[in-house]
C-alpha positions in Angstrom: 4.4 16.2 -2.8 4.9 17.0 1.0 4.0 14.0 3.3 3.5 14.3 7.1 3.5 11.0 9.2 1.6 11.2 12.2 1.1 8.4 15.1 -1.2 8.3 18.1 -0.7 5.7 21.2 2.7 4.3 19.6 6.4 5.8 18.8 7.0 6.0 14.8 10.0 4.1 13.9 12.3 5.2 10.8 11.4 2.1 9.3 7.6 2.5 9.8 8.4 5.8 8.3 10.2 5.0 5.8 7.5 2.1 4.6 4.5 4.2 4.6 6.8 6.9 2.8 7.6 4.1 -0.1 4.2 3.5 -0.2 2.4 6.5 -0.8 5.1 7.8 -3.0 4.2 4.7 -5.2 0.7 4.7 -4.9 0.5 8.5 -5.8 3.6 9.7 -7.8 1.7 9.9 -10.9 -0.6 12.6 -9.8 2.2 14.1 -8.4 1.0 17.6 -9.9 -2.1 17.2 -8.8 -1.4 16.6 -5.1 -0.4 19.1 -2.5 -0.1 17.6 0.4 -0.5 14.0 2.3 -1.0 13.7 6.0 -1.0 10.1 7.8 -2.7 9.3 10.7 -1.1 6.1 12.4 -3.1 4.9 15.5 -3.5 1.7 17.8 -6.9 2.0 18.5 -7.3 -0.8 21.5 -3.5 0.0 22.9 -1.9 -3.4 24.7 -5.3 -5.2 24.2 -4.5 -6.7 20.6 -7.1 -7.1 17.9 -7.6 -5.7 14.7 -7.1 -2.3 15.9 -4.0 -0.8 13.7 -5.9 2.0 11.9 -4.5 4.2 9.0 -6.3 7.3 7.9 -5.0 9.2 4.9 -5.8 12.6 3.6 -4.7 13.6 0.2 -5.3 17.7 -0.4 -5.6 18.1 -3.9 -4.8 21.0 -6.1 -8.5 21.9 -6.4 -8.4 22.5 -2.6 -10.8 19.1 -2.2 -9.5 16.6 -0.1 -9.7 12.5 -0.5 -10.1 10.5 2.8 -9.2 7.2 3.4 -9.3 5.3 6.6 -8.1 1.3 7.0 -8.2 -0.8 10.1 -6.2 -4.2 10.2 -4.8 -6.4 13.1 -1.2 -5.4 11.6 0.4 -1.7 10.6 1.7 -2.4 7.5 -1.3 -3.9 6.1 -3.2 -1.1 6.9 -1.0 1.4 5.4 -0.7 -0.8 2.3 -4.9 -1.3 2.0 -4.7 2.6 2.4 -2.2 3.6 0.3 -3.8 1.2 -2.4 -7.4 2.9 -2.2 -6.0 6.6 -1.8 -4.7 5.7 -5.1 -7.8 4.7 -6.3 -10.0 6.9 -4.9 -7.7 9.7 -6.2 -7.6 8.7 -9.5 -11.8 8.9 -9.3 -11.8 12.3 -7.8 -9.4 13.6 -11.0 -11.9 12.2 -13.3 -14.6 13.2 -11.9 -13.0 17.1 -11.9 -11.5 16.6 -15.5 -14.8 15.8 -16.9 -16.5 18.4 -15.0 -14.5 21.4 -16.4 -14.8 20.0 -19.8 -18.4 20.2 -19.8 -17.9 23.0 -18.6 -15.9 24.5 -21.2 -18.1 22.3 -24.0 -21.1 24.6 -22.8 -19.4 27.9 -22.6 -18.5 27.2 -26.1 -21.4 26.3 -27.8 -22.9 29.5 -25.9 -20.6 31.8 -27.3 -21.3 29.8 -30.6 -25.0 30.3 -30.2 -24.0 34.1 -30.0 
């Protein structure tokens, strides 16, 4: 699982980079085979302003070639990387599902056609 940390109006530190690392390994190492590629997005939205403008936007590329997106905005960084990480997990584990049960209707109609036959 190759993961690629980007930031946008801020300098990545090693141990931002290093917690949103720990994080998404956790969140996703058990569909490790299933997962290609993750790319972060680390912004501050408002810059020097303040609020809750720390967004996180994750895209998991799955082996399927579909990809899960998941954006988070909180007032602090490593919230938002932890919401995010949390639902990519989540919404990962629906998008598997979803394309497991798929292909084995898939394959249940294929074989009650060739058992038709």
């Amino acid at each position: 699982m190759r993961i690629d940390i980007q930031t946008n109006g801020f300098i990545l530190t090693d141990g931002l980079r290093e917690h949103a690392t720990r994080r998404l390994q956790f969140a996703l190492s058990w569909a490790n085979h299933d997962v290609h590629k993750i790319a972060m997005r680390l912004s501050d939205i408002n810059g020097p302003r303040g609020g809750s403008d720390k967004r996180c936007q994750i895209q998991v590329r799955l082996s399927g070639g579909q990809d899960v997106v998941i954006e988070d905005t909180e007032a602090d960084l490593y919230v938002a990387i932890d919401r995010a990480a949390d639902r990519a997990d989540h919404a990962v584990a629906r998008r598997l599902e979803r394309l497991r049960e798929h292909h084995h209707e898939r394959l249940q109609g294929a074989e009650l056609k060739e058992a038709l036959l």
